[in-house]
C-alpha positions as CSV (number, residue, x, y, z in Angstrom):
1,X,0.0,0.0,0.0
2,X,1.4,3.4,-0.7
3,X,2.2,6.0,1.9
4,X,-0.7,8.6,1.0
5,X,-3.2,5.8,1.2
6,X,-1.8,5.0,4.5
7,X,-1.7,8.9,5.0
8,X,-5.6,9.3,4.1
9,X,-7.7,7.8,7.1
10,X,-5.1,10.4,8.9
11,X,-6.5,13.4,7.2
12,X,-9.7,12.9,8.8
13,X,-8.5,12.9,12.2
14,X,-6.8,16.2,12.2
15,X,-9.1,19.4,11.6
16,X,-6.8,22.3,11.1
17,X,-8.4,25.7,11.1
18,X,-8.2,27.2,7.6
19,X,-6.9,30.5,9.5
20,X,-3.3,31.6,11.1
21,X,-3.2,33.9,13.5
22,X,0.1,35.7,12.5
23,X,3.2,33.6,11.8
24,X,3.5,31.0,14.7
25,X,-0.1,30.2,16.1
26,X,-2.6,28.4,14.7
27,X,-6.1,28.2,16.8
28,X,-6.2,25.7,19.6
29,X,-10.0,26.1,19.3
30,X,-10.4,22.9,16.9
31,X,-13.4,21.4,15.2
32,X,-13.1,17.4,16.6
33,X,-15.1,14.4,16.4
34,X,-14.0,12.0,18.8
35,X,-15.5,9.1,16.9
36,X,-13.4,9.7,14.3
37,X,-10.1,9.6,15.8
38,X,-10.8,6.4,17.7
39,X,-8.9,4.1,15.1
40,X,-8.7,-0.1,16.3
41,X,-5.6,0.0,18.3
42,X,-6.5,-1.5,21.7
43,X,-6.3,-0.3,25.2
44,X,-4.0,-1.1,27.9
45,X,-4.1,-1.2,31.6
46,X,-2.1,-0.4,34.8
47,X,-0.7,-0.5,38.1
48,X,-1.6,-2.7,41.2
49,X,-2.8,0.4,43.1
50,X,-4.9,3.7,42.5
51,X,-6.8,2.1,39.9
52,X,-9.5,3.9,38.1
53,X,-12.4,1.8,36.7
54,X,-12.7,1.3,32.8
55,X,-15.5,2.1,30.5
56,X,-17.3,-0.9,29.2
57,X,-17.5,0.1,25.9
58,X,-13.8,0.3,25.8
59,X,-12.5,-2.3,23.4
60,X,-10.0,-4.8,25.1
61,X,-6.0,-4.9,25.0
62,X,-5.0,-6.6,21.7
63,X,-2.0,-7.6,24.2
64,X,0.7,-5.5,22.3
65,X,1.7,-3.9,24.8
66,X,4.1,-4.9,27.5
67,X,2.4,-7.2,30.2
68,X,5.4,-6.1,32.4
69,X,8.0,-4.0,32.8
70,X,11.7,-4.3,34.3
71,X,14.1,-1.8,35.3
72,X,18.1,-2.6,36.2
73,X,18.8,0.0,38.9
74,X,21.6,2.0,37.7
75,X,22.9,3.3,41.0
76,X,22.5,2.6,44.9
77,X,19.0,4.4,45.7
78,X,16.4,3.9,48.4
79,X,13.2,2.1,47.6
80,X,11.7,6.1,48.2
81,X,14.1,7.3,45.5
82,X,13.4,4.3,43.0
83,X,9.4,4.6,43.4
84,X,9.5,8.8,42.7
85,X,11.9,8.2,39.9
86,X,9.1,6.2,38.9
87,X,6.2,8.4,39.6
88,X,5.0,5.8,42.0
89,X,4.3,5.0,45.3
90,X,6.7,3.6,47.9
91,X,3.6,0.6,48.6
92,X,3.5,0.6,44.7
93,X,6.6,-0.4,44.2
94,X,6.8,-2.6,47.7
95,X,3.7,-4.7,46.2
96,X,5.4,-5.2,43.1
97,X,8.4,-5.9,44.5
98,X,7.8,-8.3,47.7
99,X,11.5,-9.4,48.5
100,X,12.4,-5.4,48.1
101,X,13.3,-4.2,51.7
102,X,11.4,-0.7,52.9
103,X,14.1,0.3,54.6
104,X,17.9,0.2,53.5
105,X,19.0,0.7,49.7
106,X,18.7,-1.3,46.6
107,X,22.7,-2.1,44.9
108,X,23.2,-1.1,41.4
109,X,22.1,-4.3,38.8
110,X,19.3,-5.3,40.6
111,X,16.2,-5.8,38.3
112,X,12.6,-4.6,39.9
113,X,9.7,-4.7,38.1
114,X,7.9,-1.4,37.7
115,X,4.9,-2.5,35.9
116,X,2.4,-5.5,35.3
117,X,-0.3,-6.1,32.9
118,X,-4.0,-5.9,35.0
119,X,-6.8,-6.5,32.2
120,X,-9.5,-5.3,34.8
121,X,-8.4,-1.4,34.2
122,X,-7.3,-0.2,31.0
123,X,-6.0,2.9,30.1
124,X,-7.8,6.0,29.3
125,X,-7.3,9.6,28.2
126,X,-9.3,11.8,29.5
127,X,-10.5,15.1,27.8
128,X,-8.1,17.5,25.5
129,X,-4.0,17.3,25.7
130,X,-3.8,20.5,27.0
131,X,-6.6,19.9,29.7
132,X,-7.1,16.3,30.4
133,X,-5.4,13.5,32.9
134,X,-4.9,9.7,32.0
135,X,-6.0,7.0,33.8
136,X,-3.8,3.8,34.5
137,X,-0.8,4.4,32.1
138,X,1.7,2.2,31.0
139,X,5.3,3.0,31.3
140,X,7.8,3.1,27.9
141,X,10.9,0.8,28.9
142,X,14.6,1.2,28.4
143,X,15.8,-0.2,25.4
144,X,18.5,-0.7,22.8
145,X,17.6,2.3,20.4
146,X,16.3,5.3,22.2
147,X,17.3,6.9,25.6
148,X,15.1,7.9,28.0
149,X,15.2,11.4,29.3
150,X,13.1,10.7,33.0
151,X,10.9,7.8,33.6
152,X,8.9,9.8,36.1
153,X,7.1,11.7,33.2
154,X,7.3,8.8,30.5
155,X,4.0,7.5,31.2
156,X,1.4,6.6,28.1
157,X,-1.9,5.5,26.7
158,X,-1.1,2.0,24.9
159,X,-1.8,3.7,21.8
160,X,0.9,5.4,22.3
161,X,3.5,3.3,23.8
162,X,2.9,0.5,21.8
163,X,3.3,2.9,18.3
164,X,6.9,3.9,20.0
165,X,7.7,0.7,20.7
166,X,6.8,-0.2,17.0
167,X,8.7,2.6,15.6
168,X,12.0,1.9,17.7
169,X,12.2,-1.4,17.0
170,X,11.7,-0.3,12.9
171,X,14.4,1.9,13.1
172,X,16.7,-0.3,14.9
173,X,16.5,-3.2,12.2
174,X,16.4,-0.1,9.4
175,X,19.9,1.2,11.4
176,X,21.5,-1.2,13.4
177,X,24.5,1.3,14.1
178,X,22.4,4.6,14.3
179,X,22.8,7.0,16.7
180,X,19.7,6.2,19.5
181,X,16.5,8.3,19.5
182,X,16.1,10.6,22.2
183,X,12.5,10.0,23.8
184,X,11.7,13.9,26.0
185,X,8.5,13.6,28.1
186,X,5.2,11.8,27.7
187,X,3.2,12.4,30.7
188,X,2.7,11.7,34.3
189,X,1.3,8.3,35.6
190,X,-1.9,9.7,36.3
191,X,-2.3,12.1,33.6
192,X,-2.1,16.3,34.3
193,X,0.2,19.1,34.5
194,X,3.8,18.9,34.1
195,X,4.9,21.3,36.4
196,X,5.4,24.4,34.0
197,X,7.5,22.3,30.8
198,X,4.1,21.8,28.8
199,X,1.0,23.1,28.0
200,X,-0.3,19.6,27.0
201,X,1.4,16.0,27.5
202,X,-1.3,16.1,30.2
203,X,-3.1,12.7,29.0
204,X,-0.8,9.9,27.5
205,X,-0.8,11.0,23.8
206,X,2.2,13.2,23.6
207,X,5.8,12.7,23.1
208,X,8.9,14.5,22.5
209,X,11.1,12.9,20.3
210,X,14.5,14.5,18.8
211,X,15.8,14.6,15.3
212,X,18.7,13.0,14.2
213,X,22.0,15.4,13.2
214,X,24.7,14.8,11.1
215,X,28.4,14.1,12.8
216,X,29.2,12.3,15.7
217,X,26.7,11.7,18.4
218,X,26.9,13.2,22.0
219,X,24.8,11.8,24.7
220,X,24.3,14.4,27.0
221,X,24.9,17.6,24.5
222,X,22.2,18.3,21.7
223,X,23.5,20.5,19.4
224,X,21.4,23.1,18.0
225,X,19.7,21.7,15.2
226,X,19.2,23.9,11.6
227,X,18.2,22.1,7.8
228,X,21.8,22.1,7.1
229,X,22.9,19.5,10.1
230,X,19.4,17.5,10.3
231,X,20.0,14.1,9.2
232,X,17.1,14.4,6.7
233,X,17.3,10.5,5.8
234,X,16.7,9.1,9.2
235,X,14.7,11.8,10.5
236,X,12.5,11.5,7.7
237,X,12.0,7.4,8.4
238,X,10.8,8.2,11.8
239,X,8.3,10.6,10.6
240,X,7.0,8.0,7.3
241,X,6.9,4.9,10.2
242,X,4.7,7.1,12.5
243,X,2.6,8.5,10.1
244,X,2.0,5.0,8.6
245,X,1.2,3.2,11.9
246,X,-2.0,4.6,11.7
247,X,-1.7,5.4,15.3
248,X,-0.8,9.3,15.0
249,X,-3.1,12.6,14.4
250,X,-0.8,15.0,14.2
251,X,3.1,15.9,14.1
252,X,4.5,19.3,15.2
253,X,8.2,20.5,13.6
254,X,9.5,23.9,13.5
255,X,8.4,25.4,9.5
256,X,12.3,25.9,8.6
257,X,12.7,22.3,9.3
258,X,9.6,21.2,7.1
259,X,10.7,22.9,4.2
260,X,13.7,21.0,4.3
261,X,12.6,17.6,4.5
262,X,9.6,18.8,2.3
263,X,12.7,19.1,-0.7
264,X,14.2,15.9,0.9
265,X,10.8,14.0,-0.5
266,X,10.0,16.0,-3.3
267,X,10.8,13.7,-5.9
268,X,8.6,11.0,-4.1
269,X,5.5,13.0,-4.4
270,X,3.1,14.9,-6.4
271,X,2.2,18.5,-5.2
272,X,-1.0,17.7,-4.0
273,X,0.2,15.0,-1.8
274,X,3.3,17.5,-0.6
275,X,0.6,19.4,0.8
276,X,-1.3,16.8,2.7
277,X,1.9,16.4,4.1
278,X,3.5,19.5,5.1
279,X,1.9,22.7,6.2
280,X,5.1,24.6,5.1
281,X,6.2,25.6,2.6
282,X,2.7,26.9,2.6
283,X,0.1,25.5,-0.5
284,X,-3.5,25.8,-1.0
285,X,-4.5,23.0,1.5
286,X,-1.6,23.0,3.8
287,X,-3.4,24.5,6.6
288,X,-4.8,20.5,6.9
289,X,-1.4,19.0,6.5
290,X,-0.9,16.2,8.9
291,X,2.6,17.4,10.2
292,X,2.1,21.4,11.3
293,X,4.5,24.1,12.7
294,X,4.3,25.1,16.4
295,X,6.6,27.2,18.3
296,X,9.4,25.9,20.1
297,X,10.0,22.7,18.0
298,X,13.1,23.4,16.4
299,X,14.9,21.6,18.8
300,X,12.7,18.1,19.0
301,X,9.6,16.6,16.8
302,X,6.0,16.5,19.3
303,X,4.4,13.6,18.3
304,X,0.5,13.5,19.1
305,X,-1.1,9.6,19.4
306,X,-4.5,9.2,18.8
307,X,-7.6,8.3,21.3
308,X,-7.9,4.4,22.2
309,X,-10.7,2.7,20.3
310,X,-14.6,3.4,22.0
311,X,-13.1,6.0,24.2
312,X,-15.6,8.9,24.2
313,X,-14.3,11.1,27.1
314,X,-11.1,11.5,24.9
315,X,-10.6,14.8,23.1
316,X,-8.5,15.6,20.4
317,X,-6.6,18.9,20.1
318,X,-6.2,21.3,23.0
319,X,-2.8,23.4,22.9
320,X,-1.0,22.7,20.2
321,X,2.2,21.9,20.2
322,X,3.5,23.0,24.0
């Protein structure tokens, strides 16, 4: 199947306003059916504690997503340190844990598990991005091709987490040797605010993720990223793998940036398709392209899942891009 009939179905889930209010804002007041967006993907559910009870028309966990998750502590911590670093509960973490001492420190190597699998409570996000809070989550695990930025605020739907774990493992068999993505924030266990770093991530369908740059790679310094040192190649692969998961609504990157991977595909694509595509450089139907400019996302890609199947308190846009 081609990419723009993969691409298609997305078009109806994002309703862009056909108005921009001057050169960086579109409206976050957005025209959303809720129906629409809820593609088959299943629905996953959470922690042994602080459990919030699922909808019944919620359609079940089509068990892609991790039943559990392990985590190999890196340094000596406290069980206290472990379960914040976590976003969870000391008991959380006790419960899960039974051999784990309260009291005393856990050595570096040890394996705990931070998550299980309970089918009872599935995930859900509630209301808009910018507004909303998520019940149950599911955690994104360490792994081979991506680094994680903080666990505490990694938290998803299974939407989402199980379309990054799809996408990592794609671009680890596509570039066994590439440099790893770096995954920014999702949101908290429990849904909501994120202190003052976002204006959405607040229900388990955001991500940051960073482009890839040209050179050598540095794991703790990012260097500033412009079209002439974004890696348009592998960049561009984890933008066609999301977008053809099904599993996305909408992409956010800076406008300079879009221009330059919208030349990078140019020959793959007619005009009319370019602009399904890419809101800049700016064409007749742009304004419903399916990746958009925000502000402040020249430095990292903001990746936007969609609802979980039957899910009606879900709400597409709120705030953009923050």
């Amino acid at each position: 199947m081609s990419f723009i009939a993969h691409l298609l179905p997305l078009l109806l889930l994002v309703f862009v306003p056909s108005t921009v209010a001057g050169d960086d804002h579109l409206s976050p007041s957005l025209d959303y059916n809720p129906v629409v967006s809820n593609q088959e993907s299943g629905a996953l559910p959470s922690l042994v504690e602080d459990l919030d009870e699922p909808d019944e028309d919620v359609v079940p966990s089509d068990g892609s997503a991790p039943h559990e998750v392990f985590w190999t502590v890196v340094e000596e911590s406290t069980p206290q340190q472990i379960a914040e670093s976590w976003g969870l509960r000391v008991s959380q973490l006790l419960k899960l844990n039974p051999e784990l001492p309260r009291d005393g420190k856990v050595a570096a190597g040890t394996q705990l598990l931070v998550y299980r699998y309970d089918p009872e409570h599935p995930t859900r996000s509630i209301e808009r991005p910018d507004n909303g809070r998520m019940w149950n989550g599911v955690p994104l695990p360490d792994g081979p091709n991506w680094l994680s930025k903080s666990h505490r605020f990694q938290w998803g739907s299974e939407v989402t987490v199980t379309g990054l774990l799809e996408l990592f493992a794609a671009y680890g068999e596509a570039y066994p040797d590439g440099q790893p993505i770096r995954v920014g924030d999702l949101s908290r266990r429990k849904g909501g605010e994120i202190a003052r770093r976002h204006e959405s991530h607040r229900s388990g369908r955001d991500v940051d993720l960073s482009y890839f740059t040209l050179g050598e790679f540095d794991p703790v310094d990012e260097p500033p990223i412009t079209p002439e040192n974004l890696d348009l190649e592998k960049t561009w692969f984890l933008i066609d793998a999301l977008l053809k998961s099904g599993k996305v609504q909408v992409i956010f990157v800076d406008k300079s940036l879009q221009v330059a991977l919208n030349d990078y595909v140019k020959p793959l694509y007619t005009k009319d398709e370019l602009a399904m595509l890419f809101e800049y450089p700016a064409r007749v139907h742009s304004h419903r392209a399916v990746i958009q400019h925000w502000r402040n996302h020249a430095d990292h890609l903001h990746v936007r899942f969609i609802c979980e199947p039957g899910n009606w308190r879900c709400r597409g846009h709120g705030e953009w891009g923050e």
